[in-house]
C-alpha positions in Angstrom: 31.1 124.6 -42.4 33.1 123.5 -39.1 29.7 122.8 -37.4 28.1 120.6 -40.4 31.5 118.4 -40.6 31.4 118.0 -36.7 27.6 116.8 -37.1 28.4 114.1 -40.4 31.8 113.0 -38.2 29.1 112.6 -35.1 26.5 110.4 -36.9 29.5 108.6 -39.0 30.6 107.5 -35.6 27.5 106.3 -34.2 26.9 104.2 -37.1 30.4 102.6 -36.9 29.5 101.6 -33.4 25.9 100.5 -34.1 27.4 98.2 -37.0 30.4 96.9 -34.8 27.9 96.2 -31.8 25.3 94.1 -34.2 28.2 91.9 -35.7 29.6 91.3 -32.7 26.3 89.9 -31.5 25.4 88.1 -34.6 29.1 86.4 -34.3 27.9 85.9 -30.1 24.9 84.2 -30.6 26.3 81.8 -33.3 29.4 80.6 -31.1 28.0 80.2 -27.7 24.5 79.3 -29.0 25.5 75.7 -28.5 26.5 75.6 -24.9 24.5 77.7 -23.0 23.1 76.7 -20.1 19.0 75.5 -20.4 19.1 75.0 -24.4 19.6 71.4 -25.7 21.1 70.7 -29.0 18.7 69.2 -31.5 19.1 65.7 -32.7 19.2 64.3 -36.3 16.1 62.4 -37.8 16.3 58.9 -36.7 19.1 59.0 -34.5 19.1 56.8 -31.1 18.4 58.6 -27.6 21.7 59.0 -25.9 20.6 57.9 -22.6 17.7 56.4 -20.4 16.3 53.5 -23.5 16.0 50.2 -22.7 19.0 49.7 -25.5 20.9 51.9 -23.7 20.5 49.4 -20.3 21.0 46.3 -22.5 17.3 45.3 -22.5 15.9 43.8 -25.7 12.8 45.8 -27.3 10.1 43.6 -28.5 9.3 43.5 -31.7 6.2 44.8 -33.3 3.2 42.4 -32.9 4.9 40.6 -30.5 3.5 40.4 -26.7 6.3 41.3 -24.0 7.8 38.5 -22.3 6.1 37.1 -18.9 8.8 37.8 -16.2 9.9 34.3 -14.2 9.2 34.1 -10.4 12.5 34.1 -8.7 13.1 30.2 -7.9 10.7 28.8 -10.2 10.8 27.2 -13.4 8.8 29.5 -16.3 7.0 26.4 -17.4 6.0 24.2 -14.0 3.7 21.6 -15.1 0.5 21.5 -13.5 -0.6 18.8 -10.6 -3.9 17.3 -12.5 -0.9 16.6 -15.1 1.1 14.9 -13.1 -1.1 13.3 -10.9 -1.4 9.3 -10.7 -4.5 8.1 -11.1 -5.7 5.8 -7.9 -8.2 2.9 -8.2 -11.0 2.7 -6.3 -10.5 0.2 -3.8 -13.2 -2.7 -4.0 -14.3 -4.3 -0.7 -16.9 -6.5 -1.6 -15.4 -8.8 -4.6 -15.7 -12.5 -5.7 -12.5 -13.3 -3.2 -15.0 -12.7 -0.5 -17.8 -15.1 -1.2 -18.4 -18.8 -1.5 -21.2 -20.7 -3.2 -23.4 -23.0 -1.7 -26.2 -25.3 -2.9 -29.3 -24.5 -0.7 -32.4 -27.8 -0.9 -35.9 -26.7 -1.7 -38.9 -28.2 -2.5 -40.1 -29.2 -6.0 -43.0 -28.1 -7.9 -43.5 -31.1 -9.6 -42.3 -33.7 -6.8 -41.6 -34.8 -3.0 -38.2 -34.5 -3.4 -35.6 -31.3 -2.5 -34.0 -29.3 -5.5 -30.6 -27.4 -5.3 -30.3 -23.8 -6.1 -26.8 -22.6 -5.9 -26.0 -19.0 -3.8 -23.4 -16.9 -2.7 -22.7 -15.9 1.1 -19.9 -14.5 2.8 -16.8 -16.6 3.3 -16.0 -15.4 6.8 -13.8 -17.3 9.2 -16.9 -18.2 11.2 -18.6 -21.5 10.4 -21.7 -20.2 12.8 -22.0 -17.3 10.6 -21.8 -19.0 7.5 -24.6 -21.7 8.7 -26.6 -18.1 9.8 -25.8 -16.7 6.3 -27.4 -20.3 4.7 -31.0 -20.0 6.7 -31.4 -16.6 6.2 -31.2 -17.4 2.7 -33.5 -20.4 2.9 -36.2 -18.0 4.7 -35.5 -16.0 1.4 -37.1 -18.6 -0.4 -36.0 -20.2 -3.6 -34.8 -17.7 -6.8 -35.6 -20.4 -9.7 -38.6 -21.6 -11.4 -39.9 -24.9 -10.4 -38.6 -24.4 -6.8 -41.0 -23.7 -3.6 -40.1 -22.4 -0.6 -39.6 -25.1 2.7 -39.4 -22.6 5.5 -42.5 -19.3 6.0 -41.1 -16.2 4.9 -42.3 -14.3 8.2 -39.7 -16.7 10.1 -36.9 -14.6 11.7 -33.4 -16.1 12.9 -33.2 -15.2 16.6 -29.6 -17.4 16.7 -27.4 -20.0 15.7 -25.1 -22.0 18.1 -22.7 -24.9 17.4 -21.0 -27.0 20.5 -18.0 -29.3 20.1 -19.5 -32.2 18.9 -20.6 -30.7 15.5 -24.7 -30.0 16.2 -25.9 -27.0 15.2 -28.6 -25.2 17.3 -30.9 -23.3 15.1 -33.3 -21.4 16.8 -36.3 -19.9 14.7 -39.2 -17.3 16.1 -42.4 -18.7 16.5 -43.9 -17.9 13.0 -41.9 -20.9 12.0 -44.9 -23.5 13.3 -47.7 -20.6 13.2 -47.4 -20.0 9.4 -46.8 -23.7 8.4 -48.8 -25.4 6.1 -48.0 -28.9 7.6 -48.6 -31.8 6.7 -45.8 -34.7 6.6 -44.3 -34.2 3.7 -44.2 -30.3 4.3 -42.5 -31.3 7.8 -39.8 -33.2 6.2 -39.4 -30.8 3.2 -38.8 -27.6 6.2 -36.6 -30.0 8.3 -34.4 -31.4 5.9 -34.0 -28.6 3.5 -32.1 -26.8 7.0 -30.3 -30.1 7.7 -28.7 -30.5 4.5 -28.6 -27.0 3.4 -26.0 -26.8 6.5 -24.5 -29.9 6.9 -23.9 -30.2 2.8 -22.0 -26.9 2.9 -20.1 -26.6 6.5 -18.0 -30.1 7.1 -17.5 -28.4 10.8 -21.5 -29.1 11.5 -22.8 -32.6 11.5 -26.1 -32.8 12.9 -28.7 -30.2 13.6 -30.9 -29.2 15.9 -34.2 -27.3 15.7 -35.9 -24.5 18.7 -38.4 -22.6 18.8 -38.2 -19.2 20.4 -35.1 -20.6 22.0 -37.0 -24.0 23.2 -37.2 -27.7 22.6 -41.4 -28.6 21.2 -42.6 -31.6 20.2 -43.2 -31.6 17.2 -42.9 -29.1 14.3 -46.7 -29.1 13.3 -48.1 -32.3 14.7 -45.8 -34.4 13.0 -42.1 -34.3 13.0 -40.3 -34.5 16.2 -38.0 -31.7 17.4 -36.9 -33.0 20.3 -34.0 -34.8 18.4 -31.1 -33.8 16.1 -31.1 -34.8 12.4 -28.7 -36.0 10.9 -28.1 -35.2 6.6 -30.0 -37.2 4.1 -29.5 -36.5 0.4 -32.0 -39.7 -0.4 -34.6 -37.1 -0.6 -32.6 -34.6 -2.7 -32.4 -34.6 -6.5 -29.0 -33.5 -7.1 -29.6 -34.1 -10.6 -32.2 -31.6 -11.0 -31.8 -28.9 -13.8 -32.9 -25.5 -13.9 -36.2 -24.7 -15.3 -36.0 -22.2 -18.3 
């Protein structure tokens, strides 16, 4: 009887012990469950991160949709206009214009006459009255640009120079197809001579007479005719100033 109480006491014991040890580490686990070391405490639904967001750091979050914000370069302004917008349009200088040329009335022979018509022309206004007189035959050996004109002086003629002295004369000297393509004939002579004289002398008040070489020498005569051992001097009796242009 002794022996079957001491075995009941003996297993009453044990389960005392059993049942104090599991509450004590059912009451444990809930007290210290918060705070040890390695476990982090859950978060409610919808609550902010404590730390580490770009709200926590005082940056702004975009909002949905929206593209993020370009970042400014340091010492720039965000919206620098561009150069082709603020560029100043430059013009085009112009160095031929109207401000550069004259007009002069060239003399050439009439279709329907003996006398000399005038064509007006544009040449160069330089400061150079020789130049100008050189500009004025090379546009006569151009030949005439309106109807009812003819030309006075052979196309194939070429200007070898032009030289002026003090007194005013005017030293034109022509190559030598001058007197080899030539028509002649007097009134031809005249027409070639005086279509140079008063082309020049009409135009430039600095020349007053003119005088004509060939190949850089005096001749006789332009084609059997006409003496070129003299200087002419203008005459507008032959010219018919009143002359109008031929549709």
């Amino acid at each position: 009887m002794k022996k079957e109480t001491l075995v009941l006491g003996s297993v009453a014991a044990v389960c005392a012990t059993l049942l104090v040890a599991a509450l004590i580490v059912r009451s444990g686990g809930r007290a210290g469950g918060a705070s040890q070391a390695g476990v982090t405490p859950e978060t409610a639904e919808g609550a902010a991160p404590a730390s580490g967001t770009g709200e926590a750091s005082g940056g702004a979050s975009p909002q949905a949709g929206e593209p993020p914000a370009a970042a400014a370069t340091p010492g720039s302004p965000a919206t620098a206009p561009s150069p082709a917008a603020t560029a100043t349009p430059v013009e085009t200088p112009s160095f031929v214009s109207e401000q550069n040329r004259r007009e002069v009335t060239l003399f050439f022979q009439e279709m329907d006459s003996e006398s000399l018509g005038p064509e007006k022309r544009k040449i160069f206004l330089t400061s150079s009255v020789a130049d100008q007189a050189k500009q004025i035959v090379v546009e006569l050996i151009t030949g005439p640009l309106e109807k009812g004109l003819l030309p006075t002086v052979p196309p194939q003629t070429r200007l070898r120079g032009l030289y002026l002295d003090r007194s005013g004369t005017a030293f034109v000297d022509l190559s030598s197809e001058v007197t080899d393509f030539h028509p002649g004939g007097t009134d031809e002579e005249i027409a070639t001579i005086f279509s140079l004289v008063d082309s020049l002398v009409y135009n430039l008040p600095g020349i007053k007479r003119v005088h004509i070489l060939v190949n850089g020498e005096e001749r006789e005569s332009l084609k059997s005719h006409l003496d070129l051992r003299r200087d002419y001097s203008k005459d507008m009796s032959i010219v018919d100033m009143d002359r109008k242009t031929a549709p």
